[in-house]
C-alpha positions in Angstrom: -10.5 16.0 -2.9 -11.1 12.5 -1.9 -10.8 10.3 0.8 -7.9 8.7 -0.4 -6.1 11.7 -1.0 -7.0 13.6 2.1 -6.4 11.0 4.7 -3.6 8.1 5.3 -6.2 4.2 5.5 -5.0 2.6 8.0 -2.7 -0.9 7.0 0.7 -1.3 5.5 0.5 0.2 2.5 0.5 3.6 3.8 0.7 7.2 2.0 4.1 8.5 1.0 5.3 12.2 1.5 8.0 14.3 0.3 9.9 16.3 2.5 12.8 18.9 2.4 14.9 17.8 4.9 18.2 16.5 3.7 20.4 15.0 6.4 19.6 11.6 8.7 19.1 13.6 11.8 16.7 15.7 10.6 14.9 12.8 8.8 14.7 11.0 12.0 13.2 14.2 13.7 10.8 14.3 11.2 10.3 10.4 11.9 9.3 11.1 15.7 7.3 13.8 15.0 4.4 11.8 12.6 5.2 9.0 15.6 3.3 12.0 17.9 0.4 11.8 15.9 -2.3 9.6 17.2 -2.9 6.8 15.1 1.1 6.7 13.5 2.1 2.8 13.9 5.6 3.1 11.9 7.4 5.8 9.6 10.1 4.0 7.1 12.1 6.8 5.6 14.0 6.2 1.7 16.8 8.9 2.1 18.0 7.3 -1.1 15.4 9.2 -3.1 15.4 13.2 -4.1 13.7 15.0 -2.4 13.6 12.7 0.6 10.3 10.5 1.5 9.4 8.9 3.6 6.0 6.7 3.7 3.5 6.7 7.0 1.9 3.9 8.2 -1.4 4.0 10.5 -3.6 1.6 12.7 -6.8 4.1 11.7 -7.7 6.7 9.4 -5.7 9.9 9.9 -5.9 13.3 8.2 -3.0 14.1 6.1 -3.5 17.7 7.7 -2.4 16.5 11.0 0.4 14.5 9.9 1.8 17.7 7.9 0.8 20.2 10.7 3.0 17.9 13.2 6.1 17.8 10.6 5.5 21.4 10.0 6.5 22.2 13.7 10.3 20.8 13.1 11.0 23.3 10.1 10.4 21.0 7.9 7.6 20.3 5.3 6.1 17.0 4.6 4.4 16.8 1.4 1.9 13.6 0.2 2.5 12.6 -3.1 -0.7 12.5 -4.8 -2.5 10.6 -7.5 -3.4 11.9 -10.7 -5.7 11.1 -13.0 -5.2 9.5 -16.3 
């Protein structure tokens, strides 16, 4: 594991996740949840994708751990879509 891939860098490009929540409500619960974590500045959902995503942004470095472990408390899962290697 990596930096990168372990942890959200803070700015606007953010990390995106996946998530199995499929109505609004539930993505907006999901929203206010990773807006508990310390560090969160702004979740942007795209519920026009499947599954759902929805892409965190932060003002400092925070572990992806947290962010899931907060989602994770709504009965949801949040999933970071990762990078791999060519």
């Amino acid at each position: 594991m990596s930096l990168i891939s372990e942890n959200v860098i803070p700015g606007n490009h953010g990390k995106v996740f996946e998530t199995n929540a499929k109505q609004l409500e539930d993505l907006e619960l999901i929203k206010n949840a990773a807006l508990r974590v310390d560090g969160v500045e702004n979740v942007i959902i795209d519920a026009d994708t499947y599954p759902k995503q929805f892409t965190v942004q932060t003002s400092k470095l925070v572990e992806v751990i947290t962010i899931e472990n907060e989602i994770n408390k709504t009965g949801f899962h949040a999933i970071p879509k990762s990078i791999f290697p060519l």
